[in-house]
C-alpha positions as MATLAB code, in Angstrom:
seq = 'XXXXXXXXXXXXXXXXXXXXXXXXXXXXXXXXXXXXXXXXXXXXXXXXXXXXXXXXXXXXXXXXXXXXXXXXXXXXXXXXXXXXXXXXXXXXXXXXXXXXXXXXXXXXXXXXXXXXXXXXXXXXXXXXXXXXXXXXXXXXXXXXXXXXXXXXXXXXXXXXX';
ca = [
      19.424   -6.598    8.211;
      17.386   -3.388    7.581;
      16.726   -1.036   10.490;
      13.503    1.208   10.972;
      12.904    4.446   12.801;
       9.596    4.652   15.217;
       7.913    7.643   16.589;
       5.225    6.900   19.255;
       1.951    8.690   18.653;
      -0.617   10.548   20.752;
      -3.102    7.284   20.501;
      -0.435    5.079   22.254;
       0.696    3.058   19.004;
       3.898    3.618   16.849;
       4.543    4.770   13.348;
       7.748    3.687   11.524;
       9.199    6.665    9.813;
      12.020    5.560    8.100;
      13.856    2.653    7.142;
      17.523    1.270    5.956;
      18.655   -1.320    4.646;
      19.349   -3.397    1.381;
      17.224   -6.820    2.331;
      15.051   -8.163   -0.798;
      12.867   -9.664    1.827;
      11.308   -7.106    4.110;
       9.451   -7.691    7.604;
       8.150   -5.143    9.460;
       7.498   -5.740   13.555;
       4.507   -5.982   15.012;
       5.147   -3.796   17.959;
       8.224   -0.730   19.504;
       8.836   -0.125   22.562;
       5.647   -2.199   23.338;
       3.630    0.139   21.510;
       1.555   -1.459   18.342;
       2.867   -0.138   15.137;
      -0.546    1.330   13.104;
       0.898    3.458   10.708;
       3.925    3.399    7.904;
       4.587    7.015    7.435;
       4.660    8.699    3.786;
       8.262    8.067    1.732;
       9.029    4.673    3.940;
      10.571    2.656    0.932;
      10.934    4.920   -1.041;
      13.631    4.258   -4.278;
      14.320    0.671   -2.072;
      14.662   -1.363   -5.753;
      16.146   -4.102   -3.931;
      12.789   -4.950   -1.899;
      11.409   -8.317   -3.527;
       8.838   -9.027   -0.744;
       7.008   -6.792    1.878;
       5.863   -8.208    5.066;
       3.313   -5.953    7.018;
       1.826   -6.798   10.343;
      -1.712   -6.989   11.156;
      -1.555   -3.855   13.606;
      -0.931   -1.436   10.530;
      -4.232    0.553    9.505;
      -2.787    3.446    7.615;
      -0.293    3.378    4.703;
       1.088    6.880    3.687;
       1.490    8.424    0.743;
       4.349    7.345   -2.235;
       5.258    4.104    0.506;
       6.339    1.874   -2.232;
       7.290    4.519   -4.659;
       9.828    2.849   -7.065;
       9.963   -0.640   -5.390;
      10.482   -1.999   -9.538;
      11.251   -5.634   -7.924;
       8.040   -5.781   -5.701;
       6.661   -8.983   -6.460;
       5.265   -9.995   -3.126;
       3.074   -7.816   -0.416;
       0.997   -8.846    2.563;
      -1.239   -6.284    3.341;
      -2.156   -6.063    7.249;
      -5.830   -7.258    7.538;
      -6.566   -4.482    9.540;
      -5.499   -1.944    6.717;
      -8.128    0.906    6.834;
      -6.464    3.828    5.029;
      -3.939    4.083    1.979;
      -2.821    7.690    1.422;
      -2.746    9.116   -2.108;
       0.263    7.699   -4.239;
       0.988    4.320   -2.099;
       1.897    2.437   -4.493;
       3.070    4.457   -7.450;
       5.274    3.138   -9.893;
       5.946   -0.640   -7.670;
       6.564   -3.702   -9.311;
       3.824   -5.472   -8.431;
       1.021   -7.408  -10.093;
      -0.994   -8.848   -8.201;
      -2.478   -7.316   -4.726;
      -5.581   -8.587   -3.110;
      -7.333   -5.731   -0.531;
      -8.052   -6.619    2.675;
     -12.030   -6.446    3.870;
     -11.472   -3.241    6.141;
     -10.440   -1.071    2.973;
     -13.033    1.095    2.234;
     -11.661    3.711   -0.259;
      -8.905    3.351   -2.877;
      -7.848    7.183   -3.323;
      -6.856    8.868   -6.537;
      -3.243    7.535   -8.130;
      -3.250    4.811   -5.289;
      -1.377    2.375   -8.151;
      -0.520    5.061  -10.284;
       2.047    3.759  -12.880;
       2.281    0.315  -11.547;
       3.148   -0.924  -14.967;
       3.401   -4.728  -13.794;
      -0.039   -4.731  -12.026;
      -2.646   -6.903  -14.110;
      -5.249   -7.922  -10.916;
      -6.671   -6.560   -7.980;
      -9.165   -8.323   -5.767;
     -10.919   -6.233   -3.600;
     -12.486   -6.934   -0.028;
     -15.660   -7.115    0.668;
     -15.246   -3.625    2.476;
     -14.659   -1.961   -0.598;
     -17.265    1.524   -1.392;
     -15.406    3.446   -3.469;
     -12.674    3.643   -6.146;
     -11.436    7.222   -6.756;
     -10.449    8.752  -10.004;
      -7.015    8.052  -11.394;
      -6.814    4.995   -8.788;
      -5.500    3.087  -11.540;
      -3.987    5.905  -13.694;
      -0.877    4.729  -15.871;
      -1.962    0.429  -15.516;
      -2.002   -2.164  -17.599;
      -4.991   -3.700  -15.518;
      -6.229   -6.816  -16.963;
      -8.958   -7.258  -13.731;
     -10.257   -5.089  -11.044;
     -12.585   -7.852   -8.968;
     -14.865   -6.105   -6.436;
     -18.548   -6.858   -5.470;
     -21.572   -4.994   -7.354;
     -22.175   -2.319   -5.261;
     -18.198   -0.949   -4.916;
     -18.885    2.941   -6.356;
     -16.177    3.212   -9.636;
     -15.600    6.292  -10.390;
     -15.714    6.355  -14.681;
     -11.962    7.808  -14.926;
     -10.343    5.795  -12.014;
      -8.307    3.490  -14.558;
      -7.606    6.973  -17.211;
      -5.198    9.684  -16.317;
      -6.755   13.084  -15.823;
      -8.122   15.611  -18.480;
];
C-alpha cells in the first residue's frame, strides 16, 4: 500500500506532496486531516513505472507540473471533475492513450502531453478555450475532439522552432 505526504494550505484544503509506494493501482483520498485535498503538487509520480491506473478524487482542481512524468504503464486515469488547472508538463512522457477532459478545464498549457507516445485521443469538455502551443508536442495523436469554438493554437501538436 502506497503512502502520500500532505501539506495543508492557506485556503483550508490539502495538497499531497509526495508519494511511495509500488501499487499498479493508485487511489488518491478525498480528504487529510479533514481538510479537502485540491491540489497534487509538481513531481508526485514521478518515474512510478509500476502505476497501471490513477484514481483522483473530485476535490482536486490543480495538477502540477511533470505529475505523471514517466508513468510508461499508465493505461487508466480518472480525472477529478472539478479539475481546473494542469501545470506545464503534466503528463509528459505517460503511457496513456486515451484521456477525456473534464468540463471545468479551460486551458491545456504548452507540453501538457508532451511525448506521450501511446496517446491517440483526447476528448475535451465542453469548458475547453484554449489549446497552447506544443500541448501535444512529441504525439502520435490520431484525434483531438473539442467543440468549434476551443482556440488551437497552429503549433500545439509540432515541437517548437
Amino acid at each position: 500500500m502506497g503512502e502520500f505526504f500532505y501539506r495543508l494550505l492557506d485556503d483550508g484544503t490539502a495538497c499531497v506532496m509526495g508519494y511511495e509506494g509500488s501499487d499498479p493501482d493508485v487511489v488518491i483520498p478525498e480528504t487529510y486531516c479533514g481538510a479537502a485535498v485540491s491540489t497534487l503538487y509538481d513531481h508526485l509520480f514521478q518515474g512510478h513505472r509500476e502505476i497501471r491506473s490513477l484514481q483522483i478524487p473530485d476535490t482536486v482542481t490543480d495538477l502540477g507540473e511533470f505529475l505523471l512524468d514517466g508513468c510508461e504503464a499508465l493505461r487508466t486515469l480518472r480525472l477529478p471533475r472539478s479539475l481546473r488547472t494542469l501545470w506545464g508538463l503534466t503528463f509528459v512522457r505517460s503511457g496513456l492513450e486515451e484521456l477525456t477532459l473534464p468540463d471545468g478545464l479551460e486551458r491545456i498549457p504548452p507540453f501538457a502531453f508532451k511525448d506521450c507516445k501511446a496517446l491517440r485521443r483526447v476528448v475535451a469538455g465542453s469548458g475547453l478555450a484554449k489549446v497552447d502551443a506544443w500541448a501535444f508536442q512529441g504525439c502520435s495523436l490520431e484525434a483531438f475532439v473539442c467543440g468549434p469554438e476551443v482556440q488551437v493554437h497552429p503549433q500545439a501538436f509540432s515541437a517548437p522552432a
